[in-house]
VOMIFI-239216 format. One line per field, with one value per atom (N, C-alpha, C): atom name; x, y, z. Coordinates in steps of 0.05 Angstrom, whole numbers, plus 5000, padded with zeros to 4 digits. Each point is the difference from the previous one (the first is absolute). Example, Ala and Ser with C-alpha at 12.3 -4.5 7.8 and 13.67 -1.06 7.14 Angstrom:
! VOMIFI-239216
atomo	(N/CA/C/N/CA/C)
c1	(5264/4982/5018/4993/5016/4985)
c2	(4886/5024/5024/5021/5024/5022)
c3	(5156/5000/5000/4986/5001/5014)
***
This chain:
! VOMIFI-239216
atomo	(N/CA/C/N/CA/C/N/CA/C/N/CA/C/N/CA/C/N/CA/C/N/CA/C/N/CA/C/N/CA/C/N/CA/C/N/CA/C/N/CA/C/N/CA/C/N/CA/C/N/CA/C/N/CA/C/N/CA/C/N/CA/C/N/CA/C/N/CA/C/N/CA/C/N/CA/C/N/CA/C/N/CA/C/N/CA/C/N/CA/C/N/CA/C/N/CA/C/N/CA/C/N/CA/C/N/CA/C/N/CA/C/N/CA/C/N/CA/C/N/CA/C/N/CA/C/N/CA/C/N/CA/C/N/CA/C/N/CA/C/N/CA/C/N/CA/C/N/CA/C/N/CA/C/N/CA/C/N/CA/C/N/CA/C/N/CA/C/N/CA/C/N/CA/C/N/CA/C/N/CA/C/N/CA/C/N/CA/C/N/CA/C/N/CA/C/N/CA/C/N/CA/C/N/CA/C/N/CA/C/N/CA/C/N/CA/C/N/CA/C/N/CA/C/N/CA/C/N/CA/C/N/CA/C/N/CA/C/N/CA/C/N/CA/C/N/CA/C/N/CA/C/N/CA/C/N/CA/C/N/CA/C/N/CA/C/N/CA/C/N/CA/C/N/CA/C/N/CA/C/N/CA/C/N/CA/C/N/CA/C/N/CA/C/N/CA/C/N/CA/C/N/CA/C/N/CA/C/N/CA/C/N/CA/C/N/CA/C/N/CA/C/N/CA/C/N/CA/C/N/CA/C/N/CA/C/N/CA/C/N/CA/C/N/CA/C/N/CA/C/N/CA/C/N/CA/C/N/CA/C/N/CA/C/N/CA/C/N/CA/C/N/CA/C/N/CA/C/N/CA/C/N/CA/C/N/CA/C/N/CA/C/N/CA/C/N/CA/C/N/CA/C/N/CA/C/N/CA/C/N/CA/C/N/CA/C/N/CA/C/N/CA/C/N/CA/C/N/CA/C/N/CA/C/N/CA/C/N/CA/C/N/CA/C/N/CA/C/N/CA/C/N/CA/C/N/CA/C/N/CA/C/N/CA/C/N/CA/C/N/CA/C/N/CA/C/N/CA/C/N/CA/C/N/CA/C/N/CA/C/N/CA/C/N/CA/C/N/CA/C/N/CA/C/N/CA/C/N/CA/C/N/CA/C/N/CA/C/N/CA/C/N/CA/C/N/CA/C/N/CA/C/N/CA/C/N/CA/C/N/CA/C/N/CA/C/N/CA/C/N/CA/C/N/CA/C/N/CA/C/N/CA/C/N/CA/C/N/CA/C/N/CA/C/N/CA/C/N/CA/C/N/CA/C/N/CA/C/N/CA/C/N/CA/C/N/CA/C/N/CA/C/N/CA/C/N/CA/C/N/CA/C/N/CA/C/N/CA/C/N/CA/C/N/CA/C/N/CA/C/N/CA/C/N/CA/C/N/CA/C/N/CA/C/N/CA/C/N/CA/C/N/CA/C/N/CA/C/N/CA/C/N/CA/C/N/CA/C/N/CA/C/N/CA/C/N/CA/C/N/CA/C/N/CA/C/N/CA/C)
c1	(5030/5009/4990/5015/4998/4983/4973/4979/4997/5014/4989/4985/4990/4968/5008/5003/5001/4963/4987/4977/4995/4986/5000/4984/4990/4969/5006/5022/5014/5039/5011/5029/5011/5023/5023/5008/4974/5003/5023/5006/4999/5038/5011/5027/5008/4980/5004/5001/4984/4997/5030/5009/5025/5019/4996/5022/5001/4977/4995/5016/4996/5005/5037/5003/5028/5014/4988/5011/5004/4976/4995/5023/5001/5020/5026/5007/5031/4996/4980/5000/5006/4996/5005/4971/4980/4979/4977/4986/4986/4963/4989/4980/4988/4969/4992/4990/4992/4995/4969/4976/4970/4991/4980/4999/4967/4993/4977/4985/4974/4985/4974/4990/4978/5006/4988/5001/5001/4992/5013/5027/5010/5030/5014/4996/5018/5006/4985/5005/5024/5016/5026/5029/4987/5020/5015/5023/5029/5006/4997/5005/4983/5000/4980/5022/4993/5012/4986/4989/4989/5003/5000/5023/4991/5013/4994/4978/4993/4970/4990/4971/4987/4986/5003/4993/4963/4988/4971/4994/5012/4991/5007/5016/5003/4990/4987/4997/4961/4997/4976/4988/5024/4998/5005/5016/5006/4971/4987/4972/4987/4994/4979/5007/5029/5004/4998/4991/5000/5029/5019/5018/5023/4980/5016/5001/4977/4996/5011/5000/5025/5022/5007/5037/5003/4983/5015/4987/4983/5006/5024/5005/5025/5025/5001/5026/4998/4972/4995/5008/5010/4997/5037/5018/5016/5025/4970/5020/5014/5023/5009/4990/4998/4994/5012/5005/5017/4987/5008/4973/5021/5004/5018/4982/5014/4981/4970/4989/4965/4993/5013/4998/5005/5027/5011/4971/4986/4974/4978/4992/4980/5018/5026/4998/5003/4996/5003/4972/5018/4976/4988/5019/4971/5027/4975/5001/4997/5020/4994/4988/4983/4998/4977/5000/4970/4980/4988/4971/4978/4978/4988/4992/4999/4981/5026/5027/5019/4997/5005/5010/5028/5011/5026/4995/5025/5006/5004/5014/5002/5019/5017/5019/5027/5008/5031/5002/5011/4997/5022/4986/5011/4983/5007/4984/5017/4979/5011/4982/5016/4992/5003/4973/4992/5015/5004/5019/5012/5013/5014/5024/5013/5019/4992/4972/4987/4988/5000/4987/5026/4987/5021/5022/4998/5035/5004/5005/5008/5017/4997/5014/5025/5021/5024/5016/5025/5012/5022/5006/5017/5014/5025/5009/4988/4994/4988/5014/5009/5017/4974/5010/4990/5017/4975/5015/5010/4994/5011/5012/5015/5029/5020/5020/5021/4997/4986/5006/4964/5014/4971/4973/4980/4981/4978/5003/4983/4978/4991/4972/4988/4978/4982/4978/4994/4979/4977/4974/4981/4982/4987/4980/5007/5017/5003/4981/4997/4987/5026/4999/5018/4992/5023/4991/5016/4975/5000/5004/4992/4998/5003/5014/5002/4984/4975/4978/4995/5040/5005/5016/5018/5028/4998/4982/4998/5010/4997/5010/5030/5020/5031/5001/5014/5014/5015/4993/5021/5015/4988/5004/5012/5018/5000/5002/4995/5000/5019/5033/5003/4999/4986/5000/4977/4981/4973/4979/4986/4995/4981/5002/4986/4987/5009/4994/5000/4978/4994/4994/5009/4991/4987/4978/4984/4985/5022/4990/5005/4975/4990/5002/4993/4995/5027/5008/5014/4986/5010/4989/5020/4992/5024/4987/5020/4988/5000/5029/5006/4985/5009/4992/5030/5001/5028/4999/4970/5000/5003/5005/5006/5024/5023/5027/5009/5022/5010/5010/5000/5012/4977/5005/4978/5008/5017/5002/4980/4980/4975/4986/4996/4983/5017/5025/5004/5006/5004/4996/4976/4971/4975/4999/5003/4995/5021/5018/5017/4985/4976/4989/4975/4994/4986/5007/5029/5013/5013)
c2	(4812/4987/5017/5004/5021/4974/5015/4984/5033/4975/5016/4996/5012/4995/5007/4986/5007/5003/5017/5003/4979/4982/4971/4995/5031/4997/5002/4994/5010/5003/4991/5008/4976/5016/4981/4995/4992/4997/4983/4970/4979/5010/5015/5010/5022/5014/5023/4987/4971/4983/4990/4991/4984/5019/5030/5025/4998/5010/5001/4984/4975/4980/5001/5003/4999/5018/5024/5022/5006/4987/4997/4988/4973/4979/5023/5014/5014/5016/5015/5016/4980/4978/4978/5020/4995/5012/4975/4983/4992/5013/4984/5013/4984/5006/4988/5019/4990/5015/4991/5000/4994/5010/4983/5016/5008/5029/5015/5001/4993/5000/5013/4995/5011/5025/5017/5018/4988/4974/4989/4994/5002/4982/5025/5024/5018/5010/4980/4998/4988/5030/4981/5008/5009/5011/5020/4999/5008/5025/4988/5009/4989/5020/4989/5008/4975/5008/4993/5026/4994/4997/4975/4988/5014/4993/5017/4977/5013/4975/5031/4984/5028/5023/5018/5030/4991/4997/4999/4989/4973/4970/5003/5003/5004/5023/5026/5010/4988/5000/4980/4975/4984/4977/5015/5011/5010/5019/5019/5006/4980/4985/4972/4984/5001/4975/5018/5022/5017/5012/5003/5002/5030/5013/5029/5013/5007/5021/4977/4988/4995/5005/4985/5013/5026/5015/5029/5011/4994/5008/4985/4978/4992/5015/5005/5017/5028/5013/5028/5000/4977/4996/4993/4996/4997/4978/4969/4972/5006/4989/4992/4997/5007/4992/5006/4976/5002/4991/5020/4993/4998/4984/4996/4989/5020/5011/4997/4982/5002/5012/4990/5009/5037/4999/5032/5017/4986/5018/4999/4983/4994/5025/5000/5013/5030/5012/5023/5022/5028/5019/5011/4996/5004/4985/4984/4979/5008/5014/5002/4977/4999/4978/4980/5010/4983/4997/4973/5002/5010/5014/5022/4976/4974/4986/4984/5011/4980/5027/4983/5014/4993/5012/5006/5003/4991/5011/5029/5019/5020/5007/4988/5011/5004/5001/5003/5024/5029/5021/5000/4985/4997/4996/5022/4996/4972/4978/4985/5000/4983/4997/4968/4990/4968/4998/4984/4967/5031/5020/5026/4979/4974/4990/4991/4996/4984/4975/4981/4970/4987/4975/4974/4986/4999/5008/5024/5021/5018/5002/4978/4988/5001/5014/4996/4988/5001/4995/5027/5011/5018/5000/5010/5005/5026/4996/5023/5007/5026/5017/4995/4996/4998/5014/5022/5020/4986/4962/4998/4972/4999/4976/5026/4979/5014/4981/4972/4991/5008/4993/5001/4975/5013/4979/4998/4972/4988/5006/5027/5010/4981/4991/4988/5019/5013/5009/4990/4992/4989/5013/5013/5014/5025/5006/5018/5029/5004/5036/5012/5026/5014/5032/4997/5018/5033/5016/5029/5023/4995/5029/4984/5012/5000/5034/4979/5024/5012/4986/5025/4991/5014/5000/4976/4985/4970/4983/4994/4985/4995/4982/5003/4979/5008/4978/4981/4978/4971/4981/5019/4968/5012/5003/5015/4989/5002/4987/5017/5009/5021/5017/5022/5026/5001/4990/4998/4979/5008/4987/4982/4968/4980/4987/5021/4982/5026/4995/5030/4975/5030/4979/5031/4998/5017/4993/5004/4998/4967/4987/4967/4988/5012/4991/5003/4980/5004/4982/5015/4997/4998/4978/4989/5000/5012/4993/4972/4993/4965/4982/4973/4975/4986/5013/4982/4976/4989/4970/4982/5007/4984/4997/5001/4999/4989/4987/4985/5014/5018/5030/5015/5002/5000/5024/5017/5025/5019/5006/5016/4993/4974/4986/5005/4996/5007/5018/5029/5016/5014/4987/5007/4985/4984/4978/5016/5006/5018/5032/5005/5012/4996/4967/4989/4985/5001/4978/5018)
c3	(5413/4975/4976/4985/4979/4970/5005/4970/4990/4972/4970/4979/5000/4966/4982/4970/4984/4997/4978/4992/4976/5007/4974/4989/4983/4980/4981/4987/4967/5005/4977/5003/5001/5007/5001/5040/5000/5034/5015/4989/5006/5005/4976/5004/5016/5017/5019/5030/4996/5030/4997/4985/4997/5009/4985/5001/5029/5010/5023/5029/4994/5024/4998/4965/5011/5012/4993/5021/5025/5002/5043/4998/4993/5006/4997/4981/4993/5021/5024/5019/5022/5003/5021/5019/4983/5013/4994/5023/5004/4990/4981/4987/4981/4990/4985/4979/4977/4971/4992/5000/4994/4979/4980/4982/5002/5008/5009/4979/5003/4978/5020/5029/5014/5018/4997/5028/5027/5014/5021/5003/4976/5012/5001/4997/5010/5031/5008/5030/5010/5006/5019/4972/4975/4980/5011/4994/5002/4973/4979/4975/4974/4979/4988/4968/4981/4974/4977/4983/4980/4978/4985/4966/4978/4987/4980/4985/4980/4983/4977/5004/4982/5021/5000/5023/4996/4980/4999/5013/4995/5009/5034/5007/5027/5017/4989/5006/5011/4975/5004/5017/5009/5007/5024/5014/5034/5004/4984/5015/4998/4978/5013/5012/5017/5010/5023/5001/5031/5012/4979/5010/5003/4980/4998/5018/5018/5019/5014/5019/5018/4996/4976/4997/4998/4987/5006/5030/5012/5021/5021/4994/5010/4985/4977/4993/5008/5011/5016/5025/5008/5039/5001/4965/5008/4993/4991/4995/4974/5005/4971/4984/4974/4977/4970/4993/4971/4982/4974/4977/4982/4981/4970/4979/4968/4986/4992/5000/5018/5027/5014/5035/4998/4986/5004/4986/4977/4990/5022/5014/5017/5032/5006/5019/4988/4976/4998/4996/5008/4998/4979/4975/4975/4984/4980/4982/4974/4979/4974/4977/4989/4992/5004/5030/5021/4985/4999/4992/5015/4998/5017/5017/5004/5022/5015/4996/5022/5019/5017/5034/5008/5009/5017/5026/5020/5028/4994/4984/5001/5028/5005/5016/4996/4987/4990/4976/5009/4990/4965/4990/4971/4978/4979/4977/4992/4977/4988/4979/4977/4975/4990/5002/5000/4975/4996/4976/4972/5030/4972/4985/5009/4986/4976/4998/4980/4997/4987/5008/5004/4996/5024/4981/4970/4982/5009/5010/5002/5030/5015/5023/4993/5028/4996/5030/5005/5026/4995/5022/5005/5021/5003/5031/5003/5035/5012/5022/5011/5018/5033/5007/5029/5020/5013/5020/5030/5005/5018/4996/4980/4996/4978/5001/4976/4970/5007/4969/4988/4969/4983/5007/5003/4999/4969/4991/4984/5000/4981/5007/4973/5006/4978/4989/4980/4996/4982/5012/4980/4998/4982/4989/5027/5000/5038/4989/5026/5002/5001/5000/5001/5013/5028/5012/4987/4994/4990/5016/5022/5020/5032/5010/5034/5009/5010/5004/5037/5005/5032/5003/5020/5011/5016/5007/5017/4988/4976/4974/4999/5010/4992/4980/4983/4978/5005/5003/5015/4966/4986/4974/4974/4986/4971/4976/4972/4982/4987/5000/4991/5015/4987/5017/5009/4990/5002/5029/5012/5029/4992/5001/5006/5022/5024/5024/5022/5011/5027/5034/5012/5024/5018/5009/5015/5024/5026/5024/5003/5006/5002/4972/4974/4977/4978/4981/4981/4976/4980/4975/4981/4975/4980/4981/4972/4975/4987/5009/4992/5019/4997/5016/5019/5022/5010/5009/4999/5010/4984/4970/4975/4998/5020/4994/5027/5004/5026/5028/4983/5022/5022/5026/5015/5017/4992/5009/5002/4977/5005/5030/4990/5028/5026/5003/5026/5012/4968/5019/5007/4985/5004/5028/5003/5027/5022/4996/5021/5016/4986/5015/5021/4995/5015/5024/5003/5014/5031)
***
């Protein structure tokens, strides 16, 4: 049975569990969605997705909640993992912007640039090009990072704003500038969940 964690120390968790379940359900895939807050319950995880919120605050709250070095050694060994725009800063390899005392997984070979859209009036909705449907998807952007550099050829572009790449997927891991669990549309999720199934 396919269990998924959202990470539930900050964010917009509560709408990635929702994203989540409906997707399984749209896969006619049997599964449950948990919202991980201890290093025990990643026992028996499937996939792991981390919401977007504030990058400090979460960054902060997953080492004291004991939770960083497991996930990235679980995203070193392989599992799934999806990070949207908090998550996409926490799974990347250098952080413009970083305050010198957050930590990162450091696994996802992309420069990014924390809240480059600006603050939270500065929020917009866009259609976004996705390399695996034909229609537009409802990208949301809130305070988003913005990814600057694809720092290796592992890195493919799955997402576009324009011409411009909002969304990478590398190996086990993909990364988003927007939030797709803020909209009714559950295509991100299944086809993040389609590699776990």
């Amino acid at each position: 049975m396919v269990k998924v964690g959202v990470i539930g120390l900050q964010g917009d968790v509560s709408e990635h569990i929702d994203a989540a379940k409906k997707a399984l359900e749209n896969l006619g895939v049997s599964g449950e969605v948990v919202w991980l807050r201890k290093p025990e319950q990643l026992e028996g995880i499937s996939a792991i997705i981390i919401p977007g919120g504030e990058s400090t605050t979460i960054s902060r709250l997953m080492v004291e909640n004991g939770l960083l070095e497991p996930v990235r050694k679980l995203g070193e060994e392989g599992l799934p993992i999806m990070g949207t725009c908090a998550g996409l800063i926490m799974l990347s390899k250098e952080v413009i912007g970083a305050t010198s005392e957050q930590k990162f997984l450091a696994l996802l070979d992309v420069r990014v640039n924390r809240n480059a859209y600006g603050r939270q009036v500065d929020s917009f909705e866009a259609p976004v090009k996705l390399a695996f449907s034909d229609e537009p998807f409802t990208g949301v952007f809130i305070r988003a990072p913005r990814i600057v550099e694809l720092l290796s050829d592992r890195v493919k572009p799955i997402a576009w704003l324009g011409d411009r790449v909002v969304g990478v997927e590398q190996d086990n891991l993909i990364g988003l500038e927007f939030h797709p669990e803020l909209t009714e549309d559950t295509r991100v999720h299944e086809y993040f969940l389609g590699n776990v199934i």
